[in-house]
PDB file with SEQRES, HELIX, SHEET and CRYST1 records, atoms N, CA, C and O in Angstrom:
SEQRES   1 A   59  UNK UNK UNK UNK UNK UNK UNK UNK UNK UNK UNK UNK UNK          
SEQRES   2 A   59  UNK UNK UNK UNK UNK UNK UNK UNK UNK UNK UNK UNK UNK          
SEQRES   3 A   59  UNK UNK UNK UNK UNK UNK UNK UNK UNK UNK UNK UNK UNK          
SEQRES   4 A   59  UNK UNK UNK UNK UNK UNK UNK UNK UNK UNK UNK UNK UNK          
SEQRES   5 A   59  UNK UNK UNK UNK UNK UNK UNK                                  
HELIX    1 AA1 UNK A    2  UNK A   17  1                                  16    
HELIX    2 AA2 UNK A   29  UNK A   44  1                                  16    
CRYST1    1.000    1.000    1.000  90.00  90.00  90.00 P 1           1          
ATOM      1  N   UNK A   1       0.080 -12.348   0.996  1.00  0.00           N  
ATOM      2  CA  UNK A   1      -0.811 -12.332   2.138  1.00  0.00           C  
ATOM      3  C   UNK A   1      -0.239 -11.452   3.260  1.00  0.00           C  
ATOM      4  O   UNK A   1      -0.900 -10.605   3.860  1.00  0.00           O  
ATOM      5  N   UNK A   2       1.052 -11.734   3.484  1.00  0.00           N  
ATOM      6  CA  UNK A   2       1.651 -10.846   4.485  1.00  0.00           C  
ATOM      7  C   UNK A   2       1.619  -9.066   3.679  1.00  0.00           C  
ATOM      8  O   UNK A   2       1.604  -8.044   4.365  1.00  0.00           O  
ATOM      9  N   UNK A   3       1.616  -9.068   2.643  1.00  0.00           N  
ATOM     10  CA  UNK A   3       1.575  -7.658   2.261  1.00  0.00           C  
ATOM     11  C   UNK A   3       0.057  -7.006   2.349  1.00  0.00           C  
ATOM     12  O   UNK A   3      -0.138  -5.818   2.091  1.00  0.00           O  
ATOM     13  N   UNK A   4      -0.840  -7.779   2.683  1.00  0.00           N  
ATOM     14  CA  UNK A   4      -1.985  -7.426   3.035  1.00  0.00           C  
ATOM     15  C   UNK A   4      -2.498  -6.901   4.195  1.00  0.00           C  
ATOM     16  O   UNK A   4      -3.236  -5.979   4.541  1.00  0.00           O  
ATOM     17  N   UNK A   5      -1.654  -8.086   4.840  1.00  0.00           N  
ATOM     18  CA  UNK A   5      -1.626  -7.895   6.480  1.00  0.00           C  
ATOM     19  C   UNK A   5      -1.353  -6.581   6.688  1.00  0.00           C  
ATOM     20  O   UNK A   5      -2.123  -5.908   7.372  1.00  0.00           O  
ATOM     21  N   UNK A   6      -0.045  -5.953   6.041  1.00  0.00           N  
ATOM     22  CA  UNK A   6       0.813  -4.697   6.709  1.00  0.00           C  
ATOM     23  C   UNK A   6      -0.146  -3.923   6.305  1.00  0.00           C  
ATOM     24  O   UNK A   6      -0.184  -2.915   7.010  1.00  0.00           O  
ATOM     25  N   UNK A   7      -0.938  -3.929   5.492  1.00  0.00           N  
ATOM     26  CA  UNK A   7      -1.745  -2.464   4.649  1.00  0.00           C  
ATOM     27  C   UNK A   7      -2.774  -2.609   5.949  1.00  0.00           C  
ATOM     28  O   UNK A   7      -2.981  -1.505   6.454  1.00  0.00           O  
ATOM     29  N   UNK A   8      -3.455  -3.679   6.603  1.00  0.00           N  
ATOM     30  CA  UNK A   8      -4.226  -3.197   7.800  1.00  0.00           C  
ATOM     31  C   UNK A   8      -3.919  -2.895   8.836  1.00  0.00           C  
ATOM     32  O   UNK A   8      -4.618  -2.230   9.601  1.00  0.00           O  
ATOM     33  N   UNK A   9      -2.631  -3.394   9.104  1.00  0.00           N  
ATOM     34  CA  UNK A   9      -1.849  -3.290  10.246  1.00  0.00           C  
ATOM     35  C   UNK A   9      -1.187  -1.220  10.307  1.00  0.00           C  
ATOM     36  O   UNK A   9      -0.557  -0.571  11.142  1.00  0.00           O  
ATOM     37  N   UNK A  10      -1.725  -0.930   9.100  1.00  0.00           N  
ATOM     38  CA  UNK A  10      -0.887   0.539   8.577  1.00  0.00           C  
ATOM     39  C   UNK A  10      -2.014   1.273   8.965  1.00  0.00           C  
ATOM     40  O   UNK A  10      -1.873   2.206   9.755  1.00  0.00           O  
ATOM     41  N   UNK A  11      -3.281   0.933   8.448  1.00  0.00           N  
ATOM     42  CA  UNK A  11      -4.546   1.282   8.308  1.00  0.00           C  
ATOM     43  C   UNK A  11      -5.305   1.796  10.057  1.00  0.00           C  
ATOM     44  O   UNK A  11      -5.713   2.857  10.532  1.00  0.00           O  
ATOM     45  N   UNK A  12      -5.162   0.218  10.609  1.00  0.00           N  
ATOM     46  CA  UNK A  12      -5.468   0.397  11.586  1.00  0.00           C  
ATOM     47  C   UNK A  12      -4.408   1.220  12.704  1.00  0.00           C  
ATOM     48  O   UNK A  12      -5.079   1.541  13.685  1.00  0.00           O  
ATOM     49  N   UNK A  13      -3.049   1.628  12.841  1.00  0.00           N  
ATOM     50  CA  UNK A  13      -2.070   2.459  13.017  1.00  0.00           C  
ATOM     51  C   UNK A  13      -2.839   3.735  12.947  1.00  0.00           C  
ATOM     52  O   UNK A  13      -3.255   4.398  13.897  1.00  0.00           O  
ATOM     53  N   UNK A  14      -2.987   4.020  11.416  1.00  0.00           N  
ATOM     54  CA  UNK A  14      -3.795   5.332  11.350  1.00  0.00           C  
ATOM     55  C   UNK A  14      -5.042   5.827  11.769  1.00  0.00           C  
ATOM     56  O   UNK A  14      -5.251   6.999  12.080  1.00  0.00           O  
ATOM     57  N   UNK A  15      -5.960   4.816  11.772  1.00  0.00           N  
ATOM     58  CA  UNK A  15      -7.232   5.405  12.956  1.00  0.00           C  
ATOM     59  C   UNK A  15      -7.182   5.534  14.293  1.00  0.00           C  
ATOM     60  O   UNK A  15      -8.133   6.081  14.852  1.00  0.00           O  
ATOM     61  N   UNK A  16      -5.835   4.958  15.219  1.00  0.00           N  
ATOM     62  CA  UNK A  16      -5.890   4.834  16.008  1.00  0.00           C  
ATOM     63  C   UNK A  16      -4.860   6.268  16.361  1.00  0.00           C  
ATOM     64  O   UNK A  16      -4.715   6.784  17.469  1.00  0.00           O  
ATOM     65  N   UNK A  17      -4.365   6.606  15.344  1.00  0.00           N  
ATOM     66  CA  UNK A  17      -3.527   7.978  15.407  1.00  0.00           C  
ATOM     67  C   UNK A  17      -4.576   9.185  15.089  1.00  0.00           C  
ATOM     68  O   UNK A  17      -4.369  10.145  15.832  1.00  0.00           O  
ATOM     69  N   UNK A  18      -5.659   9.380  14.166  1.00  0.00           N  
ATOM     70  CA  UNK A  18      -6.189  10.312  13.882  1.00  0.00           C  
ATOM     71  C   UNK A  18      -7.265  10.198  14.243  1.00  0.00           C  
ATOM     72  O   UNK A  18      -7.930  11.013  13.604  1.00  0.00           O  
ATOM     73  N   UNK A  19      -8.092   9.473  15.141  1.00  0.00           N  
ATOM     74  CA  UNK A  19      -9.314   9.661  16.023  1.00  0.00           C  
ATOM     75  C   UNK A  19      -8.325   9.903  17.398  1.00  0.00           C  
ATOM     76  O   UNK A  19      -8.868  10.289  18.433  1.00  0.00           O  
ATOM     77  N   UNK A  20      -6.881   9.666  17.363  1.00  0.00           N  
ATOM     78  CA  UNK A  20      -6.927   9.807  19.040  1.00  0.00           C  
ATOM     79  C   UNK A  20      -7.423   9.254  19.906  1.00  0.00           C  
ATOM     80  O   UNK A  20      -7.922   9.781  20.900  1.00  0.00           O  
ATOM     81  N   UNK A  21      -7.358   8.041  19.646  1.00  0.00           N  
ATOM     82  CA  UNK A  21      -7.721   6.941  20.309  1.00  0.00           C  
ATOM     83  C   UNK A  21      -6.671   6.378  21.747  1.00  0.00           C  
ATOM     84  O   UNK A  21      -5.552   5.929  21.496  1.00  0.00           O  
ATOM     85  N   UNK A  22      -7.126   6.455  23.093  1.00  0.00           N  
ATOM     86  CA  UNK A  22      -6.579   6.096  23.851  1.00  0.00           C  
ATOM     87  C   UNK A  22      -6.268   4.734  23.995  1.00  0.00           C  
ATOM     88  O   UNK A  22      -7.175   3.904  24.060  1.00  0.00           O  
ATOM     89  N   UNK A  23      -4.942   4.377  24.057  1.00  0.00           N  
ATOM     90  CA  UNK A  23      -5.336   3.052  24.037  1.00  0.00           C  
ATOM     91  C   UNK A  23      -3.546   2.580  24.932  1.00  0.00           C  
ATOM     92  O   UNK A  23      -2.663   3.438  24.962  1.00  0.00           O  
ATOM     93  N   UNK A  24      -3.314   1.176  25.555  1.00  0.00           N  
ATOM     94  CA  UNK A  24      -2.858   1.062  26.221  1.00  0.00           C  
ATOM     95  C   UNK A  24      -1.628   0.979  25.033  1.00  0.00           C  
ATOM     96  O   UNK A  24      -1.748   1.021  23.809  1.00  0.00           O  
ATOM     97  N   UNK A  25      -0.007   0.804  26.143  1.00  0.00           N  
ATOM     98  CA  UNK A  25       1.339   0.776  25.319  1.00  0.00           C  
ATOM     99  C   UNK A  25       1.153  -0.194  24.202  1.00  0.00           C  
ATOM    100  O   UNK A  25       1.672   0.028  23.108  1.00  0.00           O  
ATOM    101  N   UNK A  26       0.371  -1.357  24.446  1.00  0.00           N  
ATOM    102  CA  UNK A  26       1.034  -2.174  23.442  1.00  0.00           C  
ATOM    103  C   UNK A  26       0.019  -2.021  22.224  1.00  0.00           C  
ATOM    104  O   UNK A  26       0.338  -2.316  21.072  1.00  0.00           O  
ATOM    105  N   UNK A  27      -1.177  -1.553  22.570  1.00  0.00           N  
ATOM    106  CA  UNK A  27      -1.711  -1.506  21.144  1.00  0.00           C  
ATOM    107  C   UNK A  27      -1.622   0.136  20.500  1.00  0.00           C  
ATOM    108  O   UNK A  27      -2.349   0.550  19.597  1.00  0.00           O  
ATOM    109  N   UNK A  28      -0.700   0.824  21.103  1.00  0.00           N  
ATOM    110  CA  UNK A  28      -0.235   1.979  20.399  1.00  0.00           C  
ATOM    111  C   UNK A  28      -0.113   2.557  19.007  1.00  0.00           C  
ATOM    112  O   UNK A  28      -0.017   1.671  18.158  1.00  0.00           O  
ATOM    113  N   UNK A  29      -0.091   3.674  18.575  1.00  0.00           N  
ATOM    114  CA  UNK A  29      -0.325   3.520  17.156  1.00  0.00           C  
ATOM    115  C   UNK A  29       1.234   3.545  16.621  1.00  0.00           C  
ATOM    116  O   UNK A  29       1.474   3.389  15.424  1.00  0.00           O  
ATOM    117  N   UNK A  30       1.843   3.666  17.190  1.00  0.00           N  
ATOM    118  CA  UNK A  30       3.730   3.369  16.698  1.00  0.00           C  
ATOM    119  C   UNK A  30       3.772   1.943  16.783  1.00  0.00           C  
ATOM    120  O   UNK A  30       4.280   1.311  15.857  1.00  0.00           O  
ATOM    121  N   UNK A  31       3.165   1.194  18.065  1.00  0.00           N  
ATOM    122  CA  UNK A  31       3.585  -0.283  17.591  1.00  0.00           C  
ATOM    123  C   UNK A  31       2.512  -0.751  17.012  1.00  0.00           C  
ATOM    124  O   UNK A  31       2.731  -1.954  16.868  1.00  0.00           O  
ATOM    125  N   UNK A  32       1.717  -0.557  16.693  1.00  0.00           N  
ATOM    126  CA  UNK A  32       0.819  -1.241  15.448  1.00  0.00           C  
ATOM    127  C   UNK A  32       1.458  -0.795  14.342  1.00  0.00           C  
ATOM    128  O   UNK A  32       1.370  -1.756  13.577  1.00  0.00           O  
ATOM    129  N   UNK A  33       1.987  -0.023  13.838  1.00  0.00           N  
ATOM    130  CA  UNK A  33       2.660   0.695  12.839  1.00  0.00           C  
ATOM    131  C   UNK A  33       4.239  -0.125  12.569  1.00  0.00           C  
ATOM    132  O   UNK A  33       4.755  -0.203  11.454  1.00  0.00           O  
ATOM    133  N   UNK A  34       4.674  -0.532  13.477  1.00  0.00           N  
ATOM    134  CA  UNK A  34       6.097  -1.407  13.727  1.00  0.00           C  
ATOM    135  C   UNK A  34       5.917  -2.840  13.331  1.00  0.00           C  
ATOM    136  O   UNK A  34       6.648  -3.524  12.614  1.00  0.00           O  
ATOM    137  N   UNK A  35       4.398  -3.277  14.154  1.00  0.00           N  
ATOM    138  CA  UNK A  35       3.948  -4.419  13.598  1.00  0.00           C  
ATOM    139  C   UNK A  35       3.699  -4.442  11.763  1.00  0.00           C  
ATOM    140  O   UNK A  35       3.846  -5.359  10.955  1.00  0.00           O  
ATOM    141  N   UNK A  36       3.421  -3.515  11.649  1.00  0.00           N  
ATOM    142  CA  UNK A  36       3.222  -3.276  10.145  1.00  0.00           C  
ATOM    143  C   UNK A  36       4.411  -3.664   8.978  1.00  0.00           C  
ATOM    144  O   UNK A  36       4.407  -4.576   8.152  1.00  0.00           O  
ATOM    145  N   UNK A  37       5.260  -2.782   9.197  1.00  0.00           N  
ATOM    146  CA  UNK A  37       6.392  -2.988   8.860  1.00  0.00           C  
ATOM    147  C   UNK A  37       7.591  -3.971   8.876  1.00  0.00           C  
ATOM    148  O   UNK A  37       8.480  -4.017   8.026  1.00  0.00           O  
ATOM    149  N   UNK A  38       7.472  -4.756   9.982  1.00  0.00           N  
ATOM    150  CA  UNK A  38       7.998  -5.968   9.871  1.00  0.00           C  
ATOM    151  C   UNK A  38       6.842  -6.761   9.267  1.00  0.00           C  
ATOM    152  O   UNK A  38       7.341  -7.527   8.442  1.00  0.00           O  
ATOM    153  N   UNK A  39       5.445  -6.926   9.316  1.00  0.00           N  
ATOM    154  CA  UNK A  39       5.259  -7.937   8.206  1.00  0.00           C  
ATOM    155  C   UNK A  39       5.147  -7.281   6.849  1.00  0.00           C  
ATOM    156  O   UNK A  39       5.023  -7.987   5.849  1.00  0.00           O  
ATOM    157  N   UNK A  40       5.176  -6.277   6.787  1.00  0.00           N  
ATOM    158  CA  UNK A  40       5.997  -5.711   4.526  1.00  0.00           C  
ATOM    159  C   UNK A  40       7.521  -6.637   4.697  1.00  0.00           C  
ATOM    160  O   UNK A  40       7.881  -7.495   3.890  1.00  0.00           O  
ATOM    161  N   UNK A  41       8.179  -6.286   5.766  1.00  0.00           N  
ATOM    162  CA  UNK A  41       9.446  -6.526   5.437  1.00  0.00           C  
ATOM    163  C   UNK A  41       9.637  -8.284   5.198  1.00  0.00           C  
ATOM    164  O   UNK A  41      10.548  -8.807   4.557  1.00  0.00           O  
ATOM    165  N   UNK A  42       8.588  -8.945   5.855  1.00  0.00           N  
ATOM    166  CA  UNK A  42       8.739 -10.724   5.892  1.00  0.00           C  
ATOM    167  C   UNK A  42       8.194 -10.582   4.553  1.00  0.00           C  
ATOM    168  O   UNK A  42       8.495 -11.407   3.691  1.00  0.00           O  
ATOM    169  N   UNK A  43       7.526  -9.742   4.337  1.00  0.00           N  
ATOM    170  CA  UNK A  43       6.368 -10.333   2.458  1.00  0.00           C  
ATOM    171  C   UNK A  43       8.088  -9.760   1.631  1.00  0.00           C  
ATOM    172  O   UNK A  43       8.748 -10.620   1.048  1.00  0.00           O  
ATOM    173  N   UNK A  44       8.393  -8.900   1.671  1.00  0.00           N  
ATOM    174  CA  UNK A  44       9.239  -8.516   1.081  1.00  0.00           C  
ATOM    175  C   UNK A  44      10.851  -9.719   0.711  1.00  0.00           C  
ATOM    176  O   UNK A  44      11.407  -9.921  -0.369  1.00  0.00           O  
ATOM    177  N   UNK A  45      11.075 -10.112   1.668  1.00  0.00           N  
ATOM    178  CA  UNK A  45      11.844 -10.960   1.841  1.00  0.00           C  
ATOM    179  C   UNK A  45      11.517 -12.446   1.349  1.00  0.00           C  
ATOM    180  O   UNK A  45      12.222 -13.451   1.256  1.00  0.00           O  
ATOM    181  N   UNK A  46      10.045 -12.169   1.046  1.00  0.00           N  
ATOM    182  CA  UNK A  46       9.808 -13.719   0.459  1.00  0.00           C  
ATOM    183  C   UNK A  46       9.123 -14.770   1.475  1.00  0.00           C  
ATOM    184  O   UNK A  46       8.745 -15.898   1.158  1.00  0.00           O  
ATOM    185  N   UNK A  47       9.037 -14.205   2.715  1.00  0.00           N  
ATOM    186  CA  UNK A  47       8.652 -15.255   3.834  1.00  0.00           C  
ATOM    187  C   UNK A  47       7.012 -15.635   3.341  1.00  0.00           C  
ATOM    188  O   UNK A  47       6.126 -14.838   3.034  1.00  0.00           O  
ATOM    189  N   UNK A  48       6.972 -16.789   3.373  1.00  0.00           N  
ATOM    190  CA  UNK A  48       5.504 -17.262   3.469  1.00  0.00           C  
ATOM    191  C   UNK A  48       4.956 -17.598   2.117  1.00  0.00           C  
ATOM    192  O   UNK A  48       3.769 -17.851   1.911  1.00  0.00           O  
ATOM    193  N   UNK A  49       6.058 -17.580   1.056  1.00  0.00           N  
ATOM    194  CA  UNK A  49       5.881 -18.119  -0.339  1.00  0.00           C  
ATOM    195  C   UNK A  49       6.018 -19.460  -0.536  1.00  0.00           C  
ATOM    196  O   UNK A  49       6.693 -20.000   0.340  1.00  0.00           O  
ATOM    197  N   UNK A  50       5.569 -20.243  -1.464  1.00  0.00           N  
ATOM    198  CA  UNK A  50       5.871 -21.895  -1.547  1.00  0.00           C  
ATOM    199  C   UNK A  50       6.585 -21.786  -2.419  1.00  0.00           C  
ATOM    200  O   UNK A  50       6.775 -20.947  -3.299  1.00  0.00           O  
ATOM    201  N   UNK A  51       7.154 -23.050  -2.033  1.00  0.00           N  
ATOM    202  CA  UNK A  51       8.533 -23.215  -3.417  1.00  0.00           C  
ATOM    203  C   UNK A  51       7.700 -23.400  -4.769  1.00  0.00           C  
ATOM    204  O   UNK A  51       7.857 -22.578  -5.672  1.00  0.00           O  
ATOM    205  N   UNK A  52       6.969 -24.285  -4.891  1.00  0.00           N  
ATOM    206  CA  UNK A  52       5.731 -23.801  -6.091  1.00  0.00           C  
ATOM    207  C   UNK A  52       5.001 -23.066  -6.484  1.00  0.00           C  
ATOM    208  O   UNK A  52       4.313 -22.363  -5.744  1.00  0.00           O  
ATOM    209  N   UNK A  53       4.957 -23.032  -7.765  1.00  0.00           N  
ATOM    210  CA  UNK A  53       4.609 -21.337  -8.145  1.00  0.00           C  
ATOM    211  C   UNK A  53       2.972 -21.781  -8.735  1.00  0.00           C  
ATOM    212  O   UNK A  53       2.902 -22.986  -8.495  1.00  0.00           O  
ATOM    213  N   UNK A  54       2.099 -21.488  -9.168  1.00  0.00           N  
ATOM    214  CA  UNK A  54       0.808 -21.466  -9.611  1.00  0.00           C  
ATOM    215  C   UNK A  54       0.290 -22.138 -10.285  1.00  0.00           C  
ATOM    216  O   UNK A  54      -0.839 -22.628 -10.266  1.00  0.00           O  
ATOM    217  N   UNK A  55       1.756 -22.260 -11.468  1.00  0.00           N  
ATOM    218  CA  UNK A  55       1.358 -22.883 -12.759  1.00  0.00           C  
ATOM    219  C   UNK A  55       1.314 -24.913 -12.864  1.00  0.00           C  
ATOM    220  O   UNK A  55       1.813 -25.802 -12.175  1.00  0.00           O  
ATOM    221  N   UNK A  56       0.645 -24.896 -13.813  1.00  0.00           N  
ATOM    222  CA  UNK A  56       0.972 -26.299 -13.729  1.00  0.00           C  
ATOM    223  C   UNK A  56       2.106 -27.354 -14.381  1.00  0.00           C  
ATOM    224  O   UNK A  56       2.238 -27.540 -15.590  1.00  0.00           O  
ATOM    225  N   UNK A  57       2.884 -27.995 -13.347  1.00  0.00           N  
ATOM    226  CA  UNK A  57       3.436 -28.860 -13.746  1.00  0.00           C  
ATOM    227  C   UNK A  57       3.817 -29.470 -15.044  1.00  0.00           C  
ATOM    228  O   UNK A  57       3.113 -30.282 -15.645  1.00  0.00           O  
ATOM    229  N   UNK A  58       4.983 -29.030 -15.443  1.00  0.00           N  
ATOM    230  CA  UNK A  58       5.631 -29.467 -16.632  1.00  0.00           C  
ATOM    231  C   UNK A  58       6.323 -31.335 -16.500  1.00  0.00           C  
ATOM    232  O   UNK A  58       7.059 -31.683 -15.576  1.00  0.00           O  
ATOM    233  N   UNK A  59       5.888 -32.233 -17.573  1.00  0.00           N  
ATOM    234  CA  UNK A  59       6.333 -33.109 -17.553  1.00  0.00           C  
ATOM    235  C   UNK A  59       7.128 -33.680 -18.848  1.00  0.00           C  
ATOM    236  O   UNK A  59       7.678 -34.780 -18.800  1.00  0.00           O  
TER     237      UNK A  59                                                      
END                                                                             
């Protein structure tokens, strides 16, 4: 889910870089782009996974 996040968070980075979109410091297209990348890097790291995996329960 977080690796989803970053692909819009990348996405939206890039329209806001190639329309040239004015827009204030914080919704910038470097820090939307920063925001991006730290959430690849939390999906990457495993953040936000359950200790259970899909399958069902072995007894």
């Amino acid at each position: 889910m977080l690796g989803l996040a970053a692909a819009v968070m990348f996405f939206i980075a890039f329209l806001i870089n190639a329309a040239e979109i004015d827009t204030n410091e914080v919704f910038a297209s470097t820090n939307v782009m920063l925001l991006g990348l730290m959430l690849l890097a939390l999906h990457v790291a495993g953040v936000g996974t359950s200790w259970r995996s899909g399958r069902a329960r072995r007894r």
